[in-house]
C-alpha positions in Angstrom: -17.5 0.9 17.9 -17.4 0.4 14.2 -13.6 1.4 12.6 -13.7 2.8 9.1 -12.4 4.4 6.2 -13.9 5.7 3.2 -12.6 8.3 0.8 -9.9 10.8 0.2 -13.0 13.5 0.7 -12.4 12.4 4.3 -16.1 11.9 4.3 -16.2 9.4 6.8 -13.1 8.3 8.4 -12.1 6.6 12.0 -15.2 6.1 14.0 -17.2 9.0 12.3 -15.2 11.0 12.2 -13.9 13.2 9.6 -10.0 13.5 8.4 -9.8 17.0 9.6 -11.2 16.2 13.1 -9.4 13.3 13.6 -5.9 15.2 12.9 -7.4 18.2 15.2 -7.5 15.6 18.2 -4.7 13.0 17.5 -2.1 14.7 14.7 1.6 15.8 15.8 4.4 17.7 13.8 6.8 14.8 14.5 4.4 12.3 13.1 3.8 14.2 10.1 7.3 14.5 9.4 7.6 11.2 9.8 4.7 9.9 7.5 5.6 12.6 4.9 8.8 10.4 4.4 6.9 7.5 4.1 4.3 8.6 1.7 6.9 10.7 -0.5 9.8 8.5 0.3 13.2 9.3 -1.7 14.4 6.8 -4.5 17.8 6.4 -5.9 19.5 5.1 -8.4 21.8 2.1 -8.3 23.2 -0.2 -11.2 20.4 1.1 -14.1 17.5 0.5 -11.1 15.4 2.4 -8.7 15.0 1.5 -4.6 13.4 3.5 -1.7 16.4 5.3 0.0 16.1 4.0 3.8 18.5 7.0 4.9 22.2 5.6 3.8 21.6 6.0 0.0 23.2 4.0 -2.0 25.5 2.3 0.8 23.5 0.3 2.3 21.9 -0.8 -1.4 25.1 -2.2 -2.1 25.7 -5.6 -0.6 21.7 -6.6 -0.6 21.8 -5.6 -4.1 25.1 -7.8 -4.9 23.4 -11.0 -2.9 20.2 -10.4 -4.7 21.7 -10.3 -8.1 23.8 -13.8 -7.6 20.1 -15.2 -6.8 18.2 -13.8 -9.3 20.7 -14.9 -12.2 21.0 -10.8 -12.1 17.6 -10.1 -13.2 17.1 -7.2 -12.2 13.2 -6.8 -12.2 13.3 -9.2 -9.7 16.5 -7.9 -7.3 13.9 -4.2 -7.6 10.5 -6.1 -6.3 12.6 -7.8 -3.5 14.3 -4.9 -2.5 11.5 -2.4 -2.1 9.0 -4.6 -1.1 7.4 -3.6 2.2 4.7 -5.7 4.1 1.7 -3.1 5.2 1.7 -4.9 8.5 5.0 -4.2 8.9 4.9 -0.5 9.0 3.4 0.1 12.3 4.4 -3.0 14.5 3.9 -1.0 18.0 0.5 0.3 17.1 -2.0 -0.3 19.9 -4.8 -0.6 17.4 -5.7 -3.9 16.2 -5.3 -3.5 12.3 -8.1 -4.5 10.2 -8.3 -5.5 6.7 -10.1 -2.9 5.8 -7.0 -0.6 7.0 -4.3 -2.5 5.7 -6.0 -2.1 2.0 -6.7 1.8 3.1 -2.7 1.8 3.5 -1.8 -0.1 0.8 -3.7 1.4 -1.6 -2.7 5.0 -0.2 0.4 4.1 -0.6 0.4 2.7 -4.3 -1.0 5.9 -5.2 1.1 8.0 -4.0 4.8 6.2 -4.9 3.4 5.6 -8.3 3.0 9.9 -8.7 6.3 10.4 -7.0 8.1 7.3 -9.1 6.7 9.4 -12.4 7.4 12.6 -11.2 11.1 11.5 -10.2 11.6 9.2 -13.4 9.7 10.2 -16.0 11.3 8.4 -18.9 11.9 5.0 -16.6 8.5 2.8 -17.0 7.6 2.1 -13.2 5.1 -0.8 -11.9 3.8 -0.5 -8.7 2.3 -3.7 -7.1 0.0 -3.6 -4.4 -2.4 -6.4 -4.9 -5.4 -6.0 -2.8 -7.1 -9.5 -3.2 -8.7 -11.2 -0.3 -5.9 -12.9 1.9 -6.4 -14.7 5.4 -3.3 -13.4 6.4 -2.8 -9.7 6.9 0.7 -10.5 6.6 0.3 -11.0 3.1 -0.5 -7.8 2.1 2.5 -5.8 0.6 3.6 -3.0 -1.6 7.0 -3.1 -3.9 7.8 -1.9 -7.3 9.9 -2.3 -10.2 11.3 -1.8 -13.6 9.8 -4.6 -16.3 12.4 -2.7 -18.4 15.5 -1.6 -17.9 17.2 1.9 -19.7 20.9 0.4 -19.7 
C-alpha cells in the first residue's frame, strides 16, 4: 500500500487516511507529550547564542560549546549550526516503519516551520536562520535540520 503525506489540511495523510483518523486509531498522551517537546522544543541562551535545551540547560552546553569554539576559531555561527543540528533520520531510530523520503522531507520541513515560529516568538530581536535543505540526496542520512545566528547581539 502506497505511504503518503500531503498537507497540513490533513487531506490525505498515511495510507488514506486523514490526520484526525489516524490519531483516533494510533495517537497516545505520552507520545504527544513527547513530540510536543520536540516540535516546540525549549532554547536557551549561552555565551550571546541560542541551542535547543536537551533537558540539562545550560550544563551540558558547556563543555561542547568550549570544544566547538577552539575548532571553529570561536565563530560562533558555526559552534550554533553544529550544535543544534539534528539528522531527521536520527529522531526515530526504533521505528518499525521503513522511512521514506517523502517522510523525512514531511518531518524536516514540519519541523523548520515550526522552530523558526517558536525561535521568533522566543527571540524576537535575535535574527534566526533555520536550515533545512530539502534537495534530492541518495542518502536519507543526509537530511538535517540546525539553526543559527549569522549575527550576533554581543
Amino acid at each position: 500500500m502506497k505511504k503518503s503525506v500531503q498537507n497540513a489540511a490533513g487531506q490525505e495523510f498515511i495510507h488514506g487516511m486523514s490526520i484526525g483518523d489516524w490519531l483516533e486509531i494510533n495517537g497516545d498522551y505520552e507520545h504527544c507529550i513527547a513530540y510536543g517537546h520536540l516540535l516546540w522544543p525549549r532554547f536557551v541562551e549561552y555565551e550571546d547564542c541560542v541551542f535547543v535545551d536537551h533537558g540539562n540547560g545550560t550544563a551540558s552546553i558547556s563543555d561542547n560549546y568550549k570544544g566547538f569554539m577552539t575548532q571553529t576559531n570561536g565563530n560562533k555561527t558555526a559552534v550554533e549550526a553544529v550544535m543544534n543540528h539534528r539528522h531527521i533520520l536520527d529522531l526515530f531510530p526504533n521505528t518499525k516503519q521503513e522511512p521514506t523520503r517523502e517522510l523525512i522531507l514531511g518531518v524536516g520541513r514540519l519541523l523548520k516551520d515550526i522552530w523558526q515560529t517558536k525561535l521568533d516568538q522566543d527571540f524576537p530581536k535575535r535574527k534566526i536562520t533555520i536550515s533545512f535543505p530539502d534537495d534530492h540526496a541518495d542518502d536519507l542520512l543526509a537530511y538535517e535540520i540546525t539553526f543559527f545566528q549569522e549575527e550576533h547581539l554581543r
